[in-house]
C-alpha positions in Angstrom: 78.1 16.7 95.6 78.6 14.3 92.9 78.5 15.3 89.3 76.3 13.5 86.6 76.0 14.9 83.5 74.2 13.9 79.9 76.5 14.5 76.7 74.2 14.9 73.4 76.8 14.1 70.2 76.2 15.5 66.6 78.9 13.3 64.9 80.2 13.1 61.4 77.6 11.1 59.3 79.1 7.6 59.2 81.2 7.6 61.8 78.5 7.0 65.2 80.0 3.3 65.9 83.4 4.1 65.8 83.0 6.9 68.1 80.2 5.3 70.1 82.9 2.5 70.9 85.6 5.1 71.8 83.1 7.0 74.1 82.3 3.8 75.8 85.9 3.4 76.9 86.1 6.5 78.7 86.3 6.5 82.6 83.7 7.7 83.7 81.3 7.2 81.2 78.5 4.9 82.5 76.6 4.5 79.6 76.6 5.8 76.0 74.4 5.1 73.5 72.7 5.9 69.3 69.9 8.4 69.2 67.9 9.8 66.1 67.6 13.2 64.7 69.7 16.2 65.8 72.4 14.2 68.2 73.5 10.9 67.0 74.7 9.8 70.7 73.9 10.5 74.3 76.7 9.3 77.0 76.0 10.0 80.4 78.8 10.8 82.8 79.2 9.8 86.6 82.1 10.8 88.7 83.2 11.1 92.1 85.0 14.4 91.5 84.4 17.2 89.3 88.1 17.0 88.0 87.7 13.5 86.8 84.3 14.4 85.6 85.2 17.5 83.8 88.9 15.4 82.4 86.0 12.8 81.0 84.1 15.1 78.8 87.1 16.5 77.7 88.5 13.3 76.6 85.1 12.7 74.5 85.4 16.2 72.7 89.3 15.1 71.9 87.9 12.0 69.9 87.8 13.5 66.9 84.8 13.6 64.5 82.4 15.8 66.4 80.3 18.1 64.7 78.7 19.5 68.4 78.1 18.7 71.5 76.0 19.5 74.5 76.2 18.8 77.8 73.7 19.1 80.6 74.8 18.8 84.1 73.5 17.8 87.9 74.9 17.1 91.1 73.7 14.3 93.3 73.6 15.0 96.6 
């Protein structure tokens, strides 16, 4: 099974294209991009391995200026 996963990002105010540009250079992530209301980004996450998938949203929540996050995951099979 392949993991695939949606991260939702509450940021601090001010600070969405600095972090949306750090997210984006994250293996793994295939796509990240602004939203409105609650979460100011959605990234979605793709990997061939649950280690390198789990090591990529741990390397978004060690970007620093996160207010929350939440992340929904699937498994293509």
């Amino acid at each position: 099974m392949i993991p695939v996963g949606f991260m939702f990002i509450e940021c601090v105010e001010g600070r969405q294209d600095e972090l949306l540009k750090k997210i984006r250079e994250v293996p793994a992530v295939s796509y990240a991009y602004k939203l409105d209301k609650t979460y100011q980004l959605v990234a979605k996450i793709e990997s061939d391995s649950v280690e390198k998938f789990t090591a990529a949203i741990s390397a978004i929540r060690g970007l620093g200026n996160l207010l929350n996050t939440d992340t929904m995951v699937g498994f293509k099979g």
